[in-house]
C-alpha positions in Angstrom: 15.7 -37.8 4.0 12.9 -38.2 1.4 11.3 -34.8 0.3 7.8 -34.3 -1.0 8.5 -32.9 -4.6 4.9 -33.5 -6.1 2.4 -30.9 -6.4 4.8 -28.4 -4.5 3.2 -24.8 -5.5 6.1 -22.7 -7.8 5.9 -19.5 -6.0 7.6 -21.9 -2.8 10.3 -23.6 -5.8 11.0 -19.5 -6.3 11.6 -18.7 -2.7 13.7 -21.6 -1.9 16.9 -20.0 -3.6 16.3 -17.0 -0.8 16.3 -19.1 1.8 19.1 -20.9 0.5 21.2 -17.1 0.0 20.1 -15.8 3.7 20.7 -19.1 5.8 24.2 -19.2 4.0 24.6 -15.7 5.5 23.9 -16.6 8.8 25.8 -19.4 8.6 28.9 -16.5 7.4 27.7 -14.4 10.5 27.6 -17.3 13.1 24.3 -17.8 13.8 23.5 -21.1 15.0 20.0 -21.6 15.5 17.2 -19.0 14.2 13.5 -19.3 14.5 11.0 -18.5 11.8 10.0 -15.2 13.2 14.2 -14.1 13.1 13.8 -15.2 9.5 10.9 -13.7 8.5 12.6 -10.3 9.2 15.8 -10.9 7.1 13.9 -12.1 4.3 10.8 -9.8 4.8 8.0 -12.6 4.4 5.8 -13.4 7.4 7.2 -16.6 9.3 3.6 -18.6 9.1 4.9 -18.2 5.0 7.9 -19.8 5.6 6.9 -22.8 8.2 4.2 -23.2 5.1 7.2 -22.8 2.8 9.0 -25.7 4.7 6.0 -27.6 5.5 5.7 -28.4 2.2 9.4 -30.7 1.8 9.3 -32.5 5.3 9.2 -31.2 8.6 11.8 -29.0 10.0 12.7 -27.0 12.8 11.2 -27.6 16.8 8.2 -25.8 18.4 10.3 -23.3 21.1 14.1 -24.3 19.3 13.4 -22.5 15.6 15.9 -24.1 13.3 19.6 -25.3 13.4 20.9 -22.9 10.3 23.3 -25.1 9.3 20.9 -28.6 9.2 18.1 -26.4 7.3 20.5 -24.4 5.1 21.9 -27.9 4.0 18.8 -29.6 3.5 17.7 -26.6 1.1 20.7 -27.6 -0.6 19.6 -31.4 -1.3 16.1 -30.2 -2.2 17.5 -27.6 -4.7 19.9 -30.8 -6.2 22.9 -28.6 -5.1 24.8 -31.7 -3.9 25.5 -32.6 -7.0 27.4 -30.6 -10.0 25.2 -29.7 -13.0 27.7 -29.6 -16.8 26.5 -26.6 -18.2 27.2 -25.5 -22.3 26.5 -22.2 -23.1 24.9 -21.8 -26.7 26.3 -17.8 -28.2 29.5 -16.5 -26.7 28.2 -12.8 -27.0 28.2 -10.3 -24.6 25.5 -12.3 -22.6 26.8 -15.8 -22.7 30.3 -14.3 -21.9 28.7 -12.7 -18.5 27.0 -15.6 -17.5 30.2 -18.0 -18.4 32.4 -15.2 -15.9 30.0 -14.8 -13.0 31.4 -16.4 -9.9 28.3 -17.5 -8.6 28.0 -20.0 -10.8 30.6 -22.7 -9.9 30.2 -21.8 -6.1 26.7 -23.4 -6.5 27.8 -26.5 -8.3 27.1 -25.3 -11.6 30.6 -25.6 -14.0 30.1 -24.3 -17.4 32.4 -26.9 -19.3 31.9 -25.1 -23.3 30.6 -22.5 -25.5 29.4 -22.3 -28.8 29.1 -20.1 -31.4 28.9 -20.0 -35.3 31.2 -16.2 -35.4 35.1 -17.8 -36.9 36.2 -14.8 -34.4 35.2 -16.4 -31.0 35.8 -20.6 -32.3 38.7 -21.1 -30.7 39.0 -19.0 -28.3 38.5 -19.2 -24.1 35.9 -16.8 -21.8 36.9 -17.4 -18.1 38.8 -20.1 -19.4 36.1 -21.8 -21.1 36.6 -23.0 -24.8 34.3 -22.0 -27.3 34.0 -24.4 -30.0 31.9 -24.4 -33.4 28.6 -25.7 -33.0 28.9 -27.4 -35.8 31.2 -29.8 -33.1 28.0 -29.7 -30.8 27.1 -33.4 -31.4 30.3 -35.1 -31.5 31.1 -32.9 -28.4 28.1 -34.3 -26.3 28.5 -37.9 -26.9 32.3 -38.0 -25.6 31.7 -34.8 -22.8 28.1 -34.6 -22.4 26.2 -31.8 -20.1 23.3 -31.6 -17.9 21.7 -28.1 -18.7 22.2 -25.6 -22.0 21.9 -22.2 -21.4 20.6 -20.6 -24.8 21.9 -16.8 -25.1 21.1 -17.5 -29.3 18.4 -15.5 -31.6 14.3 -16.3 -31.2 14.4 -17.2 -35.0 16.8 -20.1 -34.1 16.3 -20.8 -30.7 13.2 -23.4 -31.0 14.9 -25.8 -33.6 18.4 -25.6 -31.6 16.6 -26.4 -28.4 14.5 -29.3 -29.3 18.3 -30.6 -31.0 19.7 -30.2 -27.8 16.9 -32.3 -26.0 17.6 -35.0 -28.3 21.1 -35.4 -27.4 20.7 -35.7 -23.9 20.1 -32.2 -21.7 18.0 -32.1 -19.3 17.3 -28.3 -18.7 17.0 -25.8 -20.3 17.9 -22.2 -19.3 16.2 -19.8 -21.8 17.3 -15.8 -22.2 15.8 -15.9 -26.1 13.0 -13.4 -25.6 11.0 -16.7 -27.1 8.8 -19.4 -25.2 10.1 -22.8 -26.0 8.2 -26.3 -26.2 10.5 -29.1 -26.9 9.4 -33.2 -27.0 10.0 -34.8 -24.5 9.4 -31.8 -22.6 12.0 -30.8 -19.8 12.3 -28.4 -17.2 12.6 -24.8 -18.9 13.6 -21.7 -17.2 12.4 -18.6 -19.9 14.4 -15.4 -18.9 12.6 -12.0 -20.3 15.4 -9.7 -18.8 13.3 -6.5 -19.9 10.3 -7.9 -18.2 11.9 -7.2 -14.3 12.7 -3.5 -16.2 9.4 -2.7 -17.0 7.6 -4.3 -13.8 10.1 -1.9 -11.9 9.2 1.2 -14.3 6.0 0.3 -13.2 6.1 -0.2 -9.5 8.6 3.6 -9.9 5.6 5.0 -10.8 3.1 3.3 -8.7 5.5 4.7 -5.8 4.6 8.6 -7.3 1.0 7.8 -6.4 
């Protein structure tokens, strides 16, 4: 099947990963078929949002039927690019880039972190969750014989910009960004900026909104 992917509004790209988590859970629990209204209640957003969620892809589901979990859960998948594995290199084998090279999640979803780097002579040479980390001054030669789809930058703001754009020009495709800095790289490609402390200081926020 042929999905619309233009003009698609982001706050739908940033739900589909939900739907994606809570029809694999039914799919755990058994549940066949589910309509939009069963759904809605799991995922606590009204079920006109998510036919409008859906409606915007292709046409699922059947007036009086709901949806086949499994049919819906795996097209989610192709329209998330699941079906294929993403290489991932993770730039800074810190305490950050260590986490993200051991969570589990990660190669369950078809992403397979394949290296590290680092400048520190301490971590060159050595393996987190069985992942080498080699010197970046190896980064080049590295890509044109192994090669990898997305970079995960866990590296300095000062430093981040310049090594971005360099990893553009060698060939990734995404970028996955936990810098505390806004990139812009030429040509441009999909960038995902992670401000951790953000979420903590929307929920401080929303803590004491609840007071009110």
């Amino acid at each position: 099947m042929e999905y619309n992917r233009k003009n698609v509004p982001e706050a739908v790209i940033r739900r589909l990963p939900r739907y994606h988590r809570y029809l694999g859970e039914c799919l755990k629990n058994g549940i066949k078929r589910i309509s939009s209204l069963e759904l809605s209640k799991r995922m606590q957003v009204t079920a006109s949002q998510i036919r409008q969620d859906l409606n915007c892809f292709a046409q699922f589901g059947q007036q009086g039927y709901g949806y086949n979990v499994e049919n819906l859960y795996m097209e989610i998948n192709r329209i998330l690019n699941l079906t294929e594995t993403q290489r991932i290199i993770i730039m800074g084998a810190g305490h950050l880039g260590s986490a993200l090279a051991n969570y589990p999640n990660m190669k369950t979803r078809g992403f397979v972190v394949k290296a590290m780097f680092d400048i520190d002579p301490k971590k060159i040479g050595t393996r987190v969750a069985d992942v080498p980390v080699y010197d970046v001054a190896a980064l080049d030669e590295w890509m044109k014989t192994e090669g990898a789809d997305i970079a995960v930058l866990c590296i300095p703001k000062e430093t981040v910009g310049e090594v971005a754009q360099h990893l553009v020009d060698l060939g990734i495709r995404g970028l996955w960004n936990f810098s505390y800095a806004d990139l812009k790289v030429e040509p441009a490609v999909p960038i995902q900026n992670m401000h951790l402390i953000d979420h903590v200081m929307m929920l401080s926020y929303q803590m004491k909104e609840a007071e009110l």
